[in-house]
C-alpha positions in Angstrom: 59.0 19.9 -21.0 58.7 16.3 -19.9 57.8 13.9 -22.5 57.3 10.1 -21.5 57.5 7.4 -24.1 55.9 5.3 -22.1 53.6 4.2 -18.6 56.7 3.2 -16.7 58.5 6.4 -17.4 55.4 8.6 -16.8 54.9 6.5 -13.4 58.5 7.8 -12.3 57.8 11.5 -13.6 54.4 11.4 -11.7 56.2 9.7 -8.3 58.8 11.9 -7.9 56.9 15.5 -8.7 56.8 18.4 -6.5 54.6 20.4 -7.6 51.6 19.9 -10.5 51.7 19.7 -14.2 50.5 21.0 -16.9 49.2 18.5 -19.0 49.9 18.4 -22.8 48.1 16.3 -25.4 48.4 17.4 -28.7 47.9 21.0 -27.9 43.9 21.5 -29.4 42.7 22.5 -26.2 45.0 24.2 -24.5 43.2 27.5 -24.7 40.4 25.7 -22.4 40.7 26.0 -18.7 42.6 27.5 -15.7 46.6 28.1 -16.4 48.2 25.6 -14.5 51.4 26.7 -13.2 53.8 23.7 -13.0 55.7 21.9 -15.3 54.7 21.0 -18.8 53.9 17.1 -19.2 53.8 15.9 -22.4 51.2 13.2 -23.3 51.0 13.1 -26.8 52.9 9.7 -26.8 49.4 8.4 -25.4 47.6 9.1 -28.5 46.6 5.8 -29.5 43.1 3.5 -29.0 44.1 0.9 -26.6 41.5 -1.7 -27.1 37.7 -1.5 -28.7 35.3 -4.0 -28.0 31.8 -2.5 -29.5 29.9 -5.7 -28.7 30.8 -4.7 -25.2 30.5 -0.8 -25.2 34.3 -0.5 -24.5 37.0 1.6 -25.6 40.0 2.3 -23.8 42.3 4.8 -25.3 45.5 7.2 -24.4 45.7 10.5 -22.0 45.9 12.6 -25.7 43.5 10.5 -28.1 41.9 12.9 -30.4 38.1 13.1 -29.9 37.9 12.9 -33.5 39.7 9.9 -34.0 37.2 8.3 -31.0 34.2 9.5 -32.7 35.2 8.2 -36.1 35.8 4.9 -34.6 32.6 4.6 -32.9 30.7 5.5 -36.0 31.9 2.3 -37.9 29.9 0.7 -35.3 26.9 3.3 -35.3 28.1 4.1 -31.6 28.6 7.3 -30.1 29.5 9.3 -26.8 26.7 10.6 -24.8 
């Protein structure tokens, strides 16, 4: 399994692939969707929120944020996803 530390070395992974990828998070919805046959990328070193700006309705955050995580951090600001 592939697993980037970082957007340079994912850029490189991406770049040079054959074939697609399975794309990993942190594995709480794998069960969801089609079975992808390819290679396993890990993402979960993309976890984290980027940038929040709730003045601005922004949020930027990593491939394998957790939902949860988002939602708490919106709530703070009484925010929410549609």
């Amino acid at each position: 399994m592939a697993k980037p530390g970082n957007v340079k070395d994912l850029a490189k992974l991406v770049a040079s692939a054959k074939a697609p990828f399975e794309l990993v998070g942190t594995g709480t919805k794998r069960k969801l969707g089609r079975t992808v046959e390819g290679a396993k990328l890990d993402l979960s070193a993309f976890s984290k929120i980027i940038a929040y700006e709730p003045d601005e309705l922004i949020l930027e955050c990593g491939a394998a944020a957790k939902l949860a995580d988002v939602q708490k951090l919106l709530a703070g600001k009484s925010q929410m996803l549609p």
